[in-house]
C-alpha positions as semicolon CSV with decimal commas, in nm:
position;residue;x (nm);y (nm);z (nm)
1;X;-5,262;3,375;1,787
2;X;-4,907;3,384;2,006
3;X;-4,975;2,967;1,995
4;X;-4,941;3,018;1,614
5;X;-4,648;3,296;1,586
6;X;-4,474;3,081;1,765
7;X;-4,522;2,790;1,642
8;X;-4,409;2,951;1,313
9;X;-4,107;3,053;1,398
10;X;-3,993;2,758;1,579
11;X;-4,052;2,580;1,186
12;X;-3,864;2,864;1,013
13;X;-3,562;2,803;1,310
14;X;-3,592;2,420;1,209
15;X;-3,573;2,454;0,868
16;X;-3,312;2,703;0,884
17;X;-3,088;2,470;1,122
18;X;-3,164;2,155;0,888
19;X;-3,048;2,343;0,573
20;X;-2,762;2,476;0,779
21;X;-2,700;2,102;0,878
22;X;-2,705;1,976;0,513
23;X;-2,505;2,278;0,351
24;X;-2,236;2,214;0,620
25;X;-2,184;1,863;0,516
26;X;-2,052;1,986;0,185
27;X;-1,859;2,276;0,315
28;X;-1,442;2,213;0,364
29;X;-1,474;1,850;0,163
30;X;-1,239;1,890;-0,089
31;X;-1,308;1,688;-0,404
32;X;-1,040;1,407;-0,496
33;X;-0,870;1,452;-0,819
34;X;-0,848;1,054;-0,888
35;X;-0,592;1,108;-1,156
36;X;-0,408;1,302;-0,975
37;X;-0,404;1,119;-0,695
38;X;-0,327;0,785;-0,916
39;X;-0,024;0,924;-1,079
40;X;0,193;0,887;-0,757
41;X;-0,044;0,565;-0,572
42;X;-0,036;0,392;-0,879
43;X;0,364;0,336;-0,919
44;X;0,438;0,375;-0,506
45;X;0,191;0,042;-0,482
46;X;0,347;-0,136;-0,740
47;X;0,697;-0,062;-0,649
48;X;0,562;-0,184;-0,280
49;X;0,403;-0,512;-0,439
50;X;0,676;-0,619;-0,640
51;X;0,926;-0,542;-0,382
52;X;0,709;-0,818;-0,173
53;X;0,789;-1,068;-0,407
54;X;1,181;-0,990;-0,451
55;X;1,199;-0,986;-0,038
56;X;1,366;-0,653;-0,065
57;X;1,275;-0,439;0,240
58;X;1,474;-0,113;0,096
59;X;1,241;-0,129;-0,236
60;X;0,955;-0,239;-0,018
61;X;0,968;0,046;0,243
62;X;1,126;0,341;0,012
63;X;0,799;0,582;0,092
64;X;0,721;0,478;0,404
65;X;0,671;0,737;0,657
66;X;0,910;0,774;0,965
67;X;0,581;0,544;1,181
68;X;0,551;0,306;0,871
69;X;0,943;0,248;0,938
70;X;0,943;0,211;1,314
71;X;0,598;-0,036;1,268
72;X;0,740;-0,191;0,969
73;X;1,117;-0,298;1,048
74;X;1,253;-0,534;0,798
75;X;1,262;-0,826;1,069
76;X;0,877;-0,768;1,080
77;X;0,901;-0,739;0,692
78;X;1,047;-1,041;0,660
79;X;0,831;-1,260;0,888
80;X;0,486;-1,095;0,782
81;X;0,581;-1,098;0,364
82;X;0,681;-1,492;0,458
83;X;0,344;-1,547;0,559
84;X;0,155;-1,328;0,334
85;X;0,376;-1,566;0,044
86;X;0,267;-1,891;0,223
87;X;-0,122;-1,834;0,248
88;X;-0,157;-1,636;-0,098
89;X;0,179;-1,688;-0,280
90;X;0,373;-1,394;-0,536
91;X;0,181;-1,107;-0,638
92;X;0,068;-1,064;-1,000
93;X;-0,162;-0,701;-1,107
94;X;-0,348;-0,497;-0,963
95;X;-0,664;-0,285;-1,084
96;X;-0,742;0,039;-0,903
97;X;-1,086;0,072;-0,744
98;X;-1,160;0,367;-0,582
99;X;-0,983;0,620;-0,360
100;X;-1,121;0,811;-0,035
101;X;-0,984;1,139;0,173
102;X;-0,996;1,131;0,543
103;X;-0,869;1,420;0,750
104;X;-0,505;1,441;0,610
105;X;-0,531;1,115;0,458
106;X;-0,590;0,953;0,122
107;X;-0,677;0,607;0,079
108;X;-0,618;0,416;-0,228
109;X;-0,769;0,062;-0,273
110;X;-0,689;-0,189;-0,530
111;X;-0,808;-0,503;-0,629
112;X;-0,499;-0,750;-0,646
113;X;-0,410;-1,062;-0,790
114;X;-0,217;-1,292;-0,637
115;X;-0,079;-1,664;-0,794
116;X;-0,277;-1,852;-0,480
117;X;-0,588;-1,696;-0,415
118;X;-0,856;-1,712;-0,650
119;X;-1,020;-1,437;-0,509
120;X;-0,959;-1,049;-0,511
121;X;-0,656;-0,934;-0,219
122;X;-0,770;-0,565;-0,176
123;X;-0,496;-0,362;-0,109
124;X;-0,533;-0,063;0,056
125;X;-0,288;0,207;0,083
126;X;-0,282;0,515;0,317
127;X;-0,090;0,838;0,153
128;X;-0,012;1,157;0,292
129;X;0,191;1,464;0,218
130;X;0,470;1,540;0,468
131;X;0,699;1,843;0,367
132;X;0,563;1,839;0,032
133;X;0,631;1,471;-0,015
134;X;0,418;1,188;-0,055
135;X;0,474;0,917;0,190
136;X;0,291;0,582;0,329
137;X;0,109;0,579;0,631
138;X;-0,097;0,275;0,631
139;X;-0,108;-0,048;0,443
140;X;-0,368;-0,315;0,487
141;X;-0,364;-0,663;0,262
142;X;-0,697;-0,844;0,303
143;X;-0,852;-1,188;0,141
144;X;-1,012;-1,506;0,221
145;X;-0,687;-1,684;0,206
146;X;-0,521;-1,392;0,468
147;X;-0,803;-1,407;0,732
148;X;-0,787;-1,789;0,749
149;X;-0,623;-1,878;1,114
């Protein structure tokens, strides 16, 4: 009989852990409002694409945070947009596709086009607030044409 109490409770204590497991998953995520979150990614991307293909590092690195800045001078600017231009030439559109939240982060990805790649450039841009502004803190530009050696 003690073989069985036992035995019981140790499957309540399991079941209560695994539903305490589950529930917690869903506890503190915060749901993305992706129209919120689009009305300030939206035009900051496109202000940071089209500044790529004028070559104008001001334009280009306008919300950059102060790490984006130090990581991102304009003689690194100038030498990385020269070879994103020779592998995949002047930027085009973009199309949003979805958006993520990490920690204090937001991540925007697009779907760009670009006059020499045939295929998708996903752009993905890394947002967050920082004395109730939004500023970069990450961007990534990644295609066929880009990974090629």
């Amino acid at each position: 009989m003690k073989k069985k109490t036992i035995a019981g409770l140790i499957a309540i204590v399991i079941v209560v852990i695994a539903v305490a497991v589950i529930f917690a998953g869903y506890v503190g995520r915060e749901e993305i409002d992706v129209a919120q979150v689009r009305k300030y990614a939206d035009p900051i991307t496109e202000n940071i694409l089209l500044a790529m293909n004028e070559e104008n590092y001001t334009k280009y690195s306008e919300h950059f945070d102060q790490n984006m800045k130090n990581a991102m001078p304009e003689a690194v600017f100038n030498e990385t947009n020269a070879m994103i231009k020779s592998k995949i030439g002047d930027y085009v559109s973009n199309e949003f596709w979805k958006v993520e939240s990490k920690h204090q982060y937001t991540i925007v990805y697009y779907k760009a086009k670009f006059t020499q790649e045939p295929e998708d450039v996903i752009v993905k841009v890394v947002f967050q607030e920082i004395v109730g502004e939004i500023k970069v803190s990450g961007l990534w530009l990644d295609s066929p044409k880009l990974r090629e050696k």
